[in-house]
Residue, then its C-alpha position, 0 to 999 in steps of 0.5 A: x696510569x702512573x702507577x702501572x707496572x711494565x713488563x720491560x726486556x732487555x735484549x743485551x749483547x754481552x754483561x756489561x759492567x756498567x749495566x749490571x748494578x742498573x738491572x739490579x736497582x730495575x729489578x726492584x723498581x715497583x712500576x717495572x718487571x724486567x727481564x734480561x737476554x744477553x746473545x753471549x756471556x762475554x765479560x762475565x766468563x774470562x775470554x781474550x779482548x782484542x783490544x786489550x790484547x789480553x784475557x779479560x774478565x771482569x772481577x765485580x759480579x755481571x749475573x747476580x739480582x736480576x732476572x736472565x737468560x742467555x740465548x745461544x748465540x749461531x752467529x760467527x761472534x765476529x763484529x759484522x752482522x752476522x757476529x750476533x745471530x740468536x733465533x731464539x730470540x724470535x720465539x723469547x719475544x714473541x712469547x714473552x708477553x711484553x709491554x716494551x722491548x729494550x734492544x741494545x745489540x746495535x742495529x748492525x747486528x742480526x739479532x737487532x733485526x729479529x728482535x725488531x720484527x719479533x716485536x712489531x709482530x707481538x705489539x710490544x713496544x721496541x725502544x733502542x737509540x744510539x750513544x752516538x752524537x754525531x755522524x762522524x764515523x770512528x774511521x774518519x771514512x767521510x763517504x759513511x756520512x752521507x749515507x747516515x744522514x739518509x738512513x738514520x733518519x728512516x732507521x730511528x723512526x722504526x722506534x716507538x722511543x729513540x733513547x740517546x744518553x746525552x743532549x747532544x745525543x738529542x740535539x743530534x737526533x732532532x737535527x735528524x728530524x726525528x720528533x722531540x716527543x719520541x726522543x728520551x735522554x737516559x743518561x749513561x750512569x754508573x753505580x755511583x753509590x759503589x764507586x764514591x763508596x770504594x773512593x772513599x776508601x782507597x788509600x791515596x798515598x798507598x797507591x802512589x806509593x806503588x807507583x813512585x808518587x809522593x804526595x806533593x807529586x801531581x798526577x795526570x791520568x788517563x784510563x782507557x785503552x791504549x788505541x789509535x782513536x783514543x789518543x794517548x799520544x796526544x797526551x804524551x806529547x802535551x804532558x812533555x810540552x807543558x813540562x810542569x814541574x813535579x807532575x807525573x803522567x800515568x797511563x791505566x790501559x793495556x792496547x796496541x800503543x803500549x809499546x810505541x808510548x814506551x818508546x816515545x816517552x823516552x825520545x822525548x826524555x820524560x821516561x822517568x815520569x811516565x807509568x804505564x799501569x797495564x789492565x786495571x780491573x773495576x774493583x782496582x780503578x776507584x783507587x787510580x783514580x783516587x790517587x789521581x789529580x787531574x783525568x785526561x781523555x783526548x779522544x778523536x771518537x769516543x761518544x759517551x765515555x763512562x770513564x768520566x763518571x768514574x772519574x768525576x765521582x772519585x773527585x778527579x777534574x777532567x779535560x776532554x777533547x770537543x769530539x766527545x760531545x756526549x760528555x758536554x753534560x758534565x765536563x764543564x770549562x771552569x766548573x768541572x774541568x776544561x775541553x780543548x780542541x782535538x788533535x791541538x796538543x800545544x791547546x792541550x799543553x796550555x790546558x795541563x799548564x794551567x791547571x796543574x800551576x795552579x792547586x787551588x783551583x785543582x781542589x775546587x773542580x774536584x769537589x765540583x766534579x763530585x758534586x755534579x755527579x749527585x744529578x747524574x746517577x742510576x736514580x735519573x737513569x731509572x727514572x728516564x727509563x720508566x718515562x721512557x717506556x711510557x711513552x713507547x707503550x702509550x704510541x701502541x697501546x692509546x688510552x681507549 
């Protein structure tokens, strides 16, 4: 019946700083009762990101308005399959009485494995997916190819729903010849109302004072790490290639690379018009991006960034590389931004030269980019959701 209410789980790997604010909204969904596990408390408590090459801790609230618990993890807390080994979650499951079970740990890991069995056992529907749209592995090692499209296809019929955040998630997932009815699109979403609330806020001419901006200034930025796959360089090079008059490049991100863009913005002479901000935490970020003109991500593999929704709802146009399909939904050439072909730094030049020429058109995809964001938020989250769970129930539970 519609208006059914589901016991749903969420078994998470760690708070996440998206996620939060969308378990919070869940929890006060009518047809929805949820619970929440995380197998670690990283993010919420300060701890050293690898990546980052700093301690981390995220300053907005992971734990508060819905209900968690934490089950301790065993595991080495490395990234293999033994990283997350929670046994706990064998008897939470099993106990727990529910209608559907979210697994987001990823299937690599162990506690995936026991949340599956735990429940198959308990006739609780088991719902998990991929951010992934497409076989290409984030290492580039070809042979990893062959072998998904084997198992992936066996993997993703164990669900009772395959959720993917993107149509070419789903597109993907069907080229797998997994069945359409079994497929849900839950877009990855951000708490839209905070970040054009806080945007809205920000002082624009204030940020770029701290970084040396004027007003007449163009920005073009890039937020993520500053790692290999990521490809600041590409933009470093392209920004120096287009040579636009009046723009300035600022990198938000701490990584691995800081250092050898450091050095290279000076090889190329254009040190004076670089920034690089270092970590930039959530309650910081509406204003950079705020301040910003045009949003760059020339990513090799990035599945499903959710610095573009950042982005687009702070009204920053945005060019992305093709390799980020999953953001194909939002990033459209001439309406909300551009996409260029990977690795094409003289593309990607043509693109900024373009673009940052010409102010009118700047302004016209900004407010575009804003206005897309009004169908992809928590509210169709949410909604995806529900739909998804009822189908996932409905395939163990039938209609008698």
């Amino acid at each position: 019946m519609p208006d059914r209410r589901y016991k749903v789980l969420f078994v998470c790997g760690h708070p996440v700083q998206y996620m939060s604010p969308l378990l919070r909204r869940m929890a006060q969904h009518p047809q929805l009762e949820i619970s929440t596990v995380y197998c670690r408390l990283r993010g919420a408590t300060a701890g050293v990101d690898p990546e980052f090459g700093a301690k981390i801790q995220w300053d907005i609230p992971l734990l508060d308005g819905y209900p968690w618990v934490e089950i301790p993890n065993k595991g080495t807390d490395s990234e293999g399959f033994w990283g997350l080994y929670n046994p706990g979650l064998w008897k939470y499951v099993r106990e727990g009485n529910f209608d559907a079970v979210f697994c987001l740990t990823g299937y690599i890991r162990a506690s995936f494995w026991i949340t599956y069995l735990a429940s198959k056992i308990s006739r609780s529907a088991i719902i998990f997916g991929t951010d992934a749209s497409s076989l290409a592995p984030r290492d580039g090692r070809a042979w990893k190819i062959p072998i998904k499209k084997f198992l992936w296809p066996l993997l993703f019929r164990l669900a009772d729903q395959v959720f993917v955040p993107s149509s070419a998630g789903a597109s993907m997932m069907r080229e797998l010849a997994i069945p359409a009815d079994r497929i849900s699109l839950i877009p990855f979403v951000v708490d839209n109302d905070r970040w054009i609330e806080q945007s809205d806020r920000a002082d624009r001419k204030a940020t770029r004072a701290e970084w040396g901006v004027s007003d007449r200034e163009l920005v073009v930025l890039f937020c993520a790490k500053l790692q290999d796959w990521k490809r600041p360089l590409d933009l470093l090079h392209a920004f120096a290639k287009a040579a636009v008059p009046g723009a300035v490049l600022i990198f938000a991100g701490e990584g691995p690379l800081r250092s050898q863009i450091e050095s290279e913005a000076a090889r190329l002479g254009i040190a004076p018009r670089v920034r690089i901000l270092g970590f930039a935490n959530q309650s910081r970020l509406p204003a950079v991006y705020s301040a910003a003109d045009l949003f760059v991500l020339p990513s090799g593999y990035d599945p499903c960034p959710v610095v573009v929704c950042e982005a687009m709802l702070c009204g920053c146009p945005v060019v992305i590389s093709d390799q980020i399909r999953g953001r194909f939904d939002l990033v459209r050439p001439g309406l909300t931004g551009d996409i260029f072909p990977f690795g094409d730094v003289d593309a990607l030049a043509a693109v900024l030269k373009r673009l940052l020429s010409d102010r009118a058109e700047l302004s016209a995809l900004a407010a575009n980019a804003r206005r897309r964001m009004e169908t992809w938020s928590p509210r169709e989250y949410i909604g995806s959701v529900v739909t998804a769970v009822e189908r996932a129930v409905s395939r163990i539970q039938p209609a008698s």
